[in-house]
N, C-alpha and C positions, 0 to 999 in steps of 0.2 A: 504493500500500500504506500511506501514511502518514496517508489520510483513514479507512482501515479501521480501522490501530491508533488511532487517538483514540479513533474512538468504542469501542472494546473496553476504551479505558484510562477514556474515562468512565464506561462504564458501573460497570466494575468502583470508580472513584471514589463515584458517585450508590450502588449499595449501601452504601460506607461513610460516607455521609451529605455527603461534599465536594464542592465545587464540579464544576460540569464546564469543564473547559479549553478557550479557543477557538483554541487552537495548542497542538501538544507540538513539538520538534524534537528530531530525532537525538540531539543532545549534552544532553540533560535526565535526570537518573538518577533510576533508577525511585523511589528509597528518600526521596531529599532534597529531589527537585523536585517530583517526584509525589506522594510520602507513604504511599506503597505500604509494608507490613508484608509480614512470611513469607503470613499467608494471603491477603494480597491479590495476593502474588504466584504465589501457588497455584490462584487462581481465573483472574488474568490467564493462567496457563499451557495453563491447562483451555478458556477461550476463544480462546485464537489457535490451539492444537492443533486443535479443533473446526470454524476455520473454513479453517484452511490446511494443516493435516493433518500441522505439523512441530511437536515439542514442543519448543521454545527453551531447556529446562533439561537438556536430553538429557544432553550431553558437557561441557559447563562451567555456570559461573552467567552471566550476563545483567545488566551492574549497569544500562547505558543503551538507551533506545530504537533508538537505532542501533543497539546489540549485537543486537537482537531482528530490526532492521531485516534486518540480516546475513545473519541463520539463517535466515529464511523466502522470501529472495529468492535462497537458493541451487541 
């Protein structure tokens, strides 16, 4: 699941014009490490929901990849 979410987090990076990452881990937060914004993380939301069918922002917020990692592997 964690070669899925890259590419989900690059993508969503390559629309906002940034780098794409050749590793995220678990403990990397979305906002510091990543540089994810509210809409980027609205978009990130829209595609993991899309491809795993769970929306990660359901019942709490999500600050790290692991947090995401969590919710979709339950």
């Amino acid at each position: 699941m964690l070669d899925k979410l890259l590419t989900i987090v690059n993508i969503v990076r390559d629309n906002k014009g940034l780098p794409t990452l050749p590793e995220i881990k678990p403990e990397n937060d979305l906002r510091t490490d990543l540089g994810f914004d509210s809409l980027d993380l609205a978009e990130l939301t829209v595609r993991i929901e899309k491809e795993t069918g769970v929306d990660v922002f359901a019942d709490s917020f999500v600050l790290t990849v692991g947090d995401i990692l969590g919710k979709v592997s339950k």
